[in-house]
N, C-alpha and C positions, 0 to 999 in steps of 0.2 A: 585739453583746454587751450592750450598754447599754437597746438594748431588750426585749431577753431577759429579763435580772436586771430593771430594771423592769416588766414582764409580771408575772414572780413574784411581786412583792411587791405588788403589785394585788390579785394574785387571789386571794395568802394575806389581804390587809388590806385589802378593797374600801372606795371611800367611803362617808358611810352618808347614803345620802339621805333629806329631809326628807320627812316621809311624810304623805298626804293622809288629807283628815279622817275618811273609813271603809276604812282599808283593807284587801285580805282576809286574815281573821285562817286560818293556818294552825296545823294539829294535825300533830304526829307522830307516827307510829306505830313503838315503839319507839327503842332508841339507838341505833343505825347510825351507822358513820365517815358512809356515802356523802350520810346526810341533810346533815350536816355540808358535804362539799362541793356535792350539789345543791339544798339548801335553803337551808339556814340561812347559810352565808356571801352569796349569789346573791341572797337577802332584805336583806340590806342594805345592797344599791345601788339597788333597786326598792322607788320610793316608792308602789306603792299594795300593799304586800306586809309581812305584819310575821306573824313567829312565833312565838304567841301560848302553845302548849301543847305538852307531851309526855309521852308513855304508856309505862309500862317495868312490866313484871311483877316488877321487883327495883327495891322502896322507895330505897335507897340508890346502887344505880346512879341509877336517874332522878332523884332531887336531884342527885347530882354532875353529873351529863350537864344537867341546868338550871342548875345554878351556873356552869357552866364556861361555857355560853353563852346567859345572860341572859334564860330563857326563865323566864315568870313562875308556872306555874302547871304541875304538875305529878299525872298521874294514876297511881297504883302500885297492883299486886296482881294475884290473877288477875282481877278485873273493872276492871283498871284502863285497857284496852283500849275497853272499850264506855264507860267513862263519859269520854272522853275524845271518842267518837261522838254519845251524848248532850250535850254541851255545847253552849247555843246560841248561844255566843260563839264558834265555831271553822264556818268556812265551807268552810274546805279541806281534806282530807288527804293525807297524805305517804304511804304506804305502802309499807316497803323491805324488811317484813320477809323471811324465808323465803322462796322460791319454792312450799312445800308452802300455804303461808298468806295467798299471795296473792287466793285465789280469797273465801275465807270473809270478809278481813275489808272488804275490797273490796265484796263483796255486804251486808256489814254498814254500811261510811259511807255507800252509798249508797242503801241503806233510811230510812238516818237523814237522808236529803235534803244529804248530804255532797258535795263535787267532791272528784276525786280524780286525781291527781299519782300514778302507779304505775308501781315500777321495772320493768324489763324481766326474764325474759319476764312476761308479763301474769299468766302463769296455765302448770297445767302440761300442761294438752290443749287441744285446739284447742275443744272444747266449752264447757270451762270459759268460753274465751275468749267466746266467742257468748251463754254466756251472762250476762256483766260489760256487755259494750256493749247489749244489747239493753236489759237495765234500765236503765240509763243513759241512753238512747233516752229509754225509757218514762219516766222520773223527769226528764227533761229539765232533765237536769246533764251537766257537763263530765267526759270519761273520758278520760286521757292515758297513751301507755305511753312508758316514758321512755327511747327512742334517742334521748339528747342529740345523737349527733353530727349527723346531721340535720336538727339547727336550726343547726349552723355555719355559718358560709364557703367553708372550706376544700373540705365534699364540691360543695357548689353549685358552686365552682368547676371542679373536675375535671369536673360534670355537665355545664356549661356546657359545655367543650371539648369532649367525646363527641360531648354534640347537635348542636355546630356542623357537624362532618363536616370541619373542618380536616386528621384525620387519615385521615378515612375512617371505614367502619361496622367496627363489634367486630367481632372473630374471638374472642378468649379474656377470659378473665379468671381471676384468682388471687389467694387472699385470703388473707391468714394473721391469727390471731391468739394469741400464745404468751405463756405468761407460763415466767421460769426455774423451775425447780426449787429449792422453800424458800422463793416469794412468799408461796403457799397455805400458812397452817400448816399443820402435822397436826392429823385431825379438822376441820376446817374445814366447814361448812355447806355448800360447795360439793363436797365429796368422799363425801357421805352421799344415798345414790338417792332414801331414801324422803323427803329434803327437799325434792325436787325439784333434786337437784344435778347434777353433770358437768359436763365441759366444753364439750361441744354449747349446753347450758343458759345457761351462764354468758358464755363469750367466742365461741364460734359463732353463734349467735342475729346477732352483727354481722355476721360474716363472710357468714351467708347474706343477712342483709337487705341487704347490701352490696351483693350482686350482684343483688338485685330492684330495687336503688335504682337501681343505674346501667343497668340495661337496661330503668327503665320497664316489665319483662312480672315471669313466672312460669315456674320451670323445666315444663317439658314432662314431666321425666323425670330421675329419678338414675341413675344408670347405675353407680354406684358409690359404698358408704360403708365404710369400715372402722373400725371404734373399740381402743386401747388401752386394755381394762378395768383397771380400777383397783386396785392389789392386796389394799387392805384391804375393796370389795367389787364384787364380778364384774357385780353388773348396774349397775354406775356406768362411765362412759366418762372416764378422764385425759385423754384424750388422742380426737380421730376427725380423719380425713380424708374428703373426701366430691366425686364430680365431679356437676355439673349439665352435661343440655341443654338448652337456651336456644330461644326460637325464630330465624328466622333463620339458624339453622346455627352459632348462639352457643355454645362450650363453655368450662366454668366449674369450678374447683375448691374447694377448701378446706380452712383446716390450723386447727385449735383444741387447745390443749394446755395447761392448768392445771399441769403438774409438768414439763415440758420437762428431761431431763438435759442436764448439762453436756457441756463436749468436753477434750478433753485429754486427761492422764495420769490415769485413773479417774476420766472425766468430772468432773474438779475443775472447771474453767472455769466459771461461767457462760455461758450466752448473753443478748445483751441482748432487751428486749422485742422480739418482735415483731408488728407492729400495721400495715399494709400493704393495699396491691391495687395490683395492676399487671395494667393494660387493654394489651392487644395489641389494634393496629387495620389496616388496611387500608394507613395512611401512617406507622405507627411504633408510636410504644408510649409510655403514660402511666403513672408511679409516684407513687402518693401513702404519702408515709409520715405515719405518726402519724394513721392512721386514727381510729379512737376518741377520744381525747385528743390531739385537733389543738392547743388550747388552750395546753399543755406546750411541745409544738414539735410541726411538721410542714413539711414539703416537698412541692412538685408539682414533679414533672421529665418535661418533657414531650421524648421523642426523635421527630422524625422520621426516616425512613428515609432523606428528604435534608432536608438542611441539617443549622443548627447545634441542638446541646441548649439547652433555654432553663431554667430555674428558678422556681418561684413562689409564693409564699405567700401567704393570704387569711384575714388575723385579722380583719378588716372586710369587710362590703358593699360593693362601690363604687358599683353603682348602685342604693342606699337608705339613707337615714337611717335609721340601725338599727344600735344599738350601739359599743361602745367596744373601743380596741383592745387591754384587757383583759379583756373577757368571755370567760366558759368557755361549752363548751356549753351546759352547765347554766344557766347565766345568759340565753342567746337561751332555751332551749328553758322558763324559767320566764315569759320576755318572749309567749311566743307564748301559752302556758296562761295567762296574765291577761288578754290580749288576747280569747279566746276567750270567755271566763270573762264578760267587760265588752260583748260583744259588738262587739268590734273583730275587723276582721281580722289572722289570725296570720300570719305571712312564711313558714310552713313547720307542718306537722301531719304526724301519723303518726292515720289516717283508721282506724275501728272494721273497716273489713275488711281494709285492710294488716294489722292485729295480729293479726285472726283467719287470715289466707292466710298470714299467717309461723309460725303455730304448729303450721300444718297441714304445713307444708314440717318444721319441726324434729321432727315425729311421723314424717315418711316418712323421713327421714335417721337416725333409731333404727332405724325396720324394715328398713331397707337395711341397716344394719349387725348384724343380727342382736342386736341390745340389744331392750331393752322398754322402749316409752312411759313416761317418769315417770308416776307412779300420782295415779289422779284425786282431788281432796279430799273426805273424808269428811265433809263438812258438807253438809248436805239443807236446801238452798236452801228447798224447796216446803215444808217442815215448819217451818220457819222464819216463813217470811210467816205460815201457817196460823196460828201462833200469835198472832203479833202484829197479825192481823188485827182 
């Protein structure tokens, strides 16, 4: 318990380390809680890391949101976006806005000779996607899509086990990720299609990259998706379930649900989070909870089909110097993009065609369920450059 409650307060109040003499000045793009925990806290335990600037189309918001966390320079209005791209004091950027506006302004820092740090998913077609890394390529800058959990411990751990063959090779897999009902406000950015929303979008994107992580391939085949459309609009998904074929005779599921009801007397109850995969294998069966946000808490319980149950957590490497046993994901997965960034090696990447093959997967998991592809963004890349050529 003692190291729980100290966990906490780490991660709420990281140390601040002393910082070297250029280090990379990051920009954010817009106010977002999530920069707050993937950035800006994560920054002030990494010394070649300092966040430098942030851009809010609301004057007021963005001073408060710079007051509140000592960011020194602040860009507002409707150009207050690009001139926070033009700035040549800012080498990085954060990008967490919208999922609709992931694509434009992404194509924007990095015309502007920007790195970029970009939430998940990348972008809201798989084209988009193809076409953020290829420039990115070509501008020979850093492009990162941000599945923190993938720079933990915890999943490496569980990977570790699988690969070993301890238990034997997969037979299944099952992934959930739910949030209760009343997390999501109403109206929420994640409940509106033409933002790029739903729950596929939002909390599935892990679930399925879950199960590409842990089988090393790519489903073969869906065999099945169903979505609960959402009731304030029918082409957004609250809720989908979705099975994969695997190769090897791998079969794989999936549960994503942004307003999850309760249970009880008029579904009063909540349910708690849930954020999971449990691997069925050959010699038993592996559960890891706290999929996503290991960081919080999480467990491995690893059953054989004989012997005993064993237990296990991994907030550290064991074998590598690499991190603290309060780091969030967020924190390894800012460690690997400075690494990259400096030309170090990172301990872990999510690679320009993983992001493109998983958004290729979250298109075919719409058309299986009878939804439509989030809609592509109306900003013309090519009329773009023309201009600014």
């Amino acid at each position: 318990m003692y190291s729980f409650i100290r966990r906490q307060m780490l991660i709420a109040n990281p140390p601040v380390a002393d910082k070297v003499e250029s280090p990379l000045r990051f920009g954010l793009l817009g106010t977002s809680w999530i920069a707050v925990t993937a950035v800006i806290n994560t920054a002030k335990s990494h010394p070649e890391v300092v966040v430098a600037a942030v851009a809010s189309r609301d004057a007021s918001r963005g001073e408060a949101y710079a007051r509140k966390h000592q960011i020194k320079t602040v860009y507002s209005g409707a150009d207050g976006y690009q001139k926070l791209l033009e700035d040549p004091n800012i080498d990085a950027i954060y990008n967490a806005l919208p999922n609709s506006m992931h694509f434009e302004w992404t194509i924007r820092a990095l015309e502007a000779g920007k790195h970029v740090l970009l939430e998940k998913p990348c972008a809201d077609t798989a084209a988009e996607a193809r076409v953020l890394f290829d420039l990115a390529d070509k501008k020979g800058l850093v492009l990162l899509e941000g599945y923190g959990y993938t720079f933990y411990p915890a999943v490496h751990r569980v990977k570790e086990i699988v690969d070993s063959g301890e238990l034997g090779k997969i037979k299944s897999i099952h992934t959930e990720f739910c949030l209760p009902k009343g997390v999501v406000p109403k109206g929420d950015i994640r409940e509106k299609y033409e933002l790029g929303g739903g729950a596929t979008m939002d909390l599935g994107v892990y679930t399925i990259d879950a199960l590409r992580y842990i089988t090393s391939s790519n489903p073969v085949e869906i065999t099945h998706a169903s979505a609960i459309r959402h009731p304030g609009d029918a082409q957004n998904d609250r809720a989908m379930t979705a099975a994969y074929a695997f190769p090897e005779s791998i079969t794989a599921d999936t549960l994503a649900d942004i307003q999850e009801p309760g249970w009880g007397p008029f579904g009063l109850i909540p349910h708690m989070i849930k954020n999971s995969i449990t691997i069925k294998l050959e010699g038993g069966e592996i559960y890891h909870y706290g999929l996503t946000l290991p960081h919080l808490f999480h467990s491995i319980k690893i059953r054989p089909t004989r012997g005993k149950e064993r237990v296990e957590k991994a907030y550290t490497f064991k074998d590598r110097d690499l991190g603290e046993f309060w780091w969030t994901s967020y924190r390894y997965q800012l460690e690997a993009f400075v690494n990259r960034l400096r030309g170090r090696q990172p301990h872990a990447w999510v690679s320009a065609e993983d992001s493109v093959t998983q958004m290729e997967w979250v298109e075919e998991t719409y058309r299986k369920s009878g939804l439509p592809v989030r809609p592509a963004s109306s900003f013309n890349f090519k009329a773009e450059s023309a201009l600014g050529a």
